[in-house]
N, C-alpha and C positions, 0 to 999 in steps of 0.2 A: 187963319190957317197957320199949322208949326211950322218949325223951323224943318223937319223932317218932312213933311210933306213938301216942302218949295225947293227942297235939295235935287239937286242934277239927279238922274241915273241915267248910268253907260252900263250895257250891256255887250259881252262880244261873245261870240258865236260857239255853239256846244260841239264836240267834236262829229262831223259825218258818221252816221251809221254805218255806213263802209268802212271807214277806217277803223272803228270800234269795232266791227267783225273783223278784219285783218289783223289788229294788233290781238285780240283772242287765238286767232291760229295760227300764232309767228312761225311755233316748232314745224307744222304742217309745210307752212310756207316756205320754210328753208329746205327741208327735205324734199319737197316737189322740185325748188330748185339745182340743188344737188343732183338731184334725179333726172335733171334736163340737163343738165351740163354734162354729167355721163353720158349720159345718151347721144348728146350732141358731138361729143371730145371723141367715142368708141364707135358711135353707129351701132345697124342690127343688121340680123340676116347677111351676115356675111360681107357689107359695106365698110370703109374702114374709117368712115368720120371723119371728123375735122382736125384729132389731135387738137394743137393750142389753141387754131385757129377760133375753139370752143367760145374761150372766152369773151374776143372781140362778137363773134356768131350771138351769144345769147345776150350782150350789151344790146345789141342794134334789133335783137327779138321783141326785146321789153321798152326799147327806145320809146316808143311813141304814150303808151300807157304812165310810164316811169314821169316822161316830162311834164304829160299833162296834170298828173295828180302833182307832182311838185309844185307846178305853177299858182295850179287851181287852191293848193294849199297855203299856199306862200302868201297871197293875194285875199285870202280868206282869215287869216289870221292879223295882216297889217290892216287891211280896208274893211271889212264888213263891222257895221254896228248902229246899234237901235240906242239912240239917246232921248231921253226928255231934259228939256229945259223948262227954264222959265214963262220961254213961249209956246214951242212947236213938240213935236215930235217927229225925228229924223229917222228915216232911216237909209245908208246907206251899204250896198249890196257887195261881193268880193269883187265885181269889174268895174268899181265905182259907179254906178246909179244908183237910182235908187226913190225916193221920195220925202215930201215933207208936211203936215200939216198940222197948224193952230190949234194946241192942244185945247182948246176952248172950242172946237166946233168937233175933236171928238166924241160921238153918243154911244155909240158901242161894241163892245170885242165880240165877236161870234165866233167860239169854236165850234169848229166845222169838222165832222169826220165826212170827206168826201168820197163817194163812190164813182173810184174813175175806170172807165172803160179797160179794160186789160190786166189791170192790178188787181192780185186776188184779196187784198186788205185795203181799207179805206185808206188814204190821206190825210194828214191832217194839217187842217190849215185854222190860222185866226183872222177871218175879216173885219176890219175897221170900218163902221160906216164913220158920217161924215156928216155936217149940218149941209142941206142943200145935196144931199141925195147921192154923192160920191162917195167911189169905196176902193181902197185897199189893200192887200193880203202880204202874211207875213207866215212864214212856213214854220208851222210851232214847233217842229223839231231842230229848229236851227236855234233857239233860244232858251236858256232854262227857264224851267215854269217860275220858281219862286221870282227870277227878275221878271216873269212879265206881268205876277200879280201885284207885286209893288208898284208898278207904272199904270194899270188902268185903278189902284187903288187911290194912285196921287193924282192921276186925271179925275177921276170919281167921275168914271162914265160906267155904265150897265155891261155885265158879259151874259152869255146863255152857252149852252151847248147843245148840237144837235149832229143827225146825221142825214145827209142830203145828197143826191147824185149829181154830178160835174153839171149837168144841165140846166139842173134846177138854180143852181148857184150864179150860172152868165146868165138868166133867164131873169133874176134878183136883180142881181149886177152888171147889168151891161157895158157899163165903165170901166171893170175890175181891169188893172195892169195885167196883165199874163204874158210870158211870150207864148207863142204860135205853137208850140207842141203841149203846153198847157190846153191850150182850147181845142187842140184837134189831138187828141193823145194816141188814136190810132194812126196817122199819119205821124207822126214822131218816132213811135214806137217803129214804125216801117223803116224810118228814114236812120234808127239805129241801127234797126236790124243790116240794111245795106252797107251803113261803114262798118261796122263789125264784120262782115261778110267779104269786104273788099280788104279788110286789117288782113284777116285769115289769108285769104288767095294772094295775098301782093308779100305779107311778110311771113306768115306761119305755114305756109305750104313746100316754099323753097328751101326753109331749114329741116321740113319734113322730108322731101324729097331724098336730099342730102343722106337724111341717115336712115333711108327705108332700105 
C-alpha cells in the first residue's frame, strides 16, 4: 500500500445550506431588516412606536434565533470532523459525539436518497455498514463529496447508490444512531412546529402588538 493511501484524512464540515441560502440574500436580508426597525422605531395606523427604544426592541426580536445560529456555528466549525487514520475512522459531531470504527471492518458506503415523511425532496444520507452487522450514518451534505471519495477509496470498501423510504432504512438498520426526530419525523416536525409557534406568541406578537 502507498504512501498516499496510508496518509491521515481530516475532513471539516461544508457550509449549512441555510447559511448558503442566507448569505445569497444578504441585500434582501438587510432591507427586510431595515424595514423592521422602521417599522418597529415609527409604528402604523396611527400608533407612535418605539422611537429608539427600536433598536434595544429588534436586538431582543432576533435574540434567540441570532444566538442559537452563532453558537450552533461556532461549535460546528471548532468541533465537528470525519478523520481516518491508520486505524479507525472518527467521527465527531458539532456537540462533540459522535462515533468511531476500525477502518478494517468497514464494508460499505450507501448513498442513500432518503424519502422522509414531510419533506417534499429526499435526504441524503451515507450509511456505513460494518463487519458484524452494525451501521452508521453520516449526513452527505455536511461533507464534500471529493473528501468522502478519497476515504472509502483508502478504506477500499464498496459504495452504491440508491433511493429508499425512511422505513425501509430502520427496517435495514435497526441499530442505525439517529436522534428521536430522525426516526419519528412527524413527531419532530410537530414538536418544531410548537416552539416556533410559542417563538411567535411569546416574542413576535408583543413587538407586533406595539406597533399595530
Amino acid at each position: 500500500m502507498s504512501d498516499t493511501q496510508n496518509a491521515d484524512v481530516l475532513l471539516r464540515p461544508e457550509r449549512p445550506g441555510w447559511l448558503k441560502a442566507m448569505a445569497a440574500s444578504i441585500p434582501l436580508l438587510i432591507l427586510a431588516l431595515i424595514f423592521l426597525l422602521f417599522r418597529l422605531a415609527t409604528g402604523s395606523r396611527g400608533s407612535e412606536g418605539l422611537g429608539l427604544l427600536a433598536f434595544p426592541a429588534l436586538i431582543i426580536l432576533l435574540a434567540v434565533p441570532a444566538v442559537w445560529a452563532a453558537i450552533y456555528l461556532t461549535r460546528r466549525t471548532r468541533t465537528m470532523r470525519l478523520t481516518l487514520d491508520a486505524g479507525e475512522l472518527r467521527l465527531t459531531t458539532w456537540n462533540g459525539k459522535g462515533w468511531r470504527i476500525p477502518r478494517a471492518e468497514v464494508t460499505h458506503a450507501h448513498y442513500l436518497d432518503v424519502v422522509v415523511p414531510m419533506n417534499s425532496k429526499p435526504t441524503s444520507w451515507v450509511v456505513l455498514t460494518r463487519t458484524g452487522g452494525d451501521a452508521h450514518v453520516l449526513w452527505q451534505s455536511d461533507w464534500p463529496d471529493t473528501g468522502l471519495a478519497r476515504i472509502w477509496k483508502q478504506i477500499g470498501c464498496a459504495t452504491s447508490r440508491d433511493t429508499v423510504a425512511m422505513r425501509e432504512v430502520l427496517a435495514r438498520h435497526p441499530s442505525l444512531g439517529l436522534p428521536w426526530w430522525h426516526r419519528h419525523p412527524i413527531l419532530g416536525g410537530l414538536a418544531g412546529a410548537v416552539l416556533f409557534i410559542g417563538y411567535v406568541l411569546l416574542v413576535v406578537m408583543p413587538f407586533a402588538l406595539l406597533t399595530s
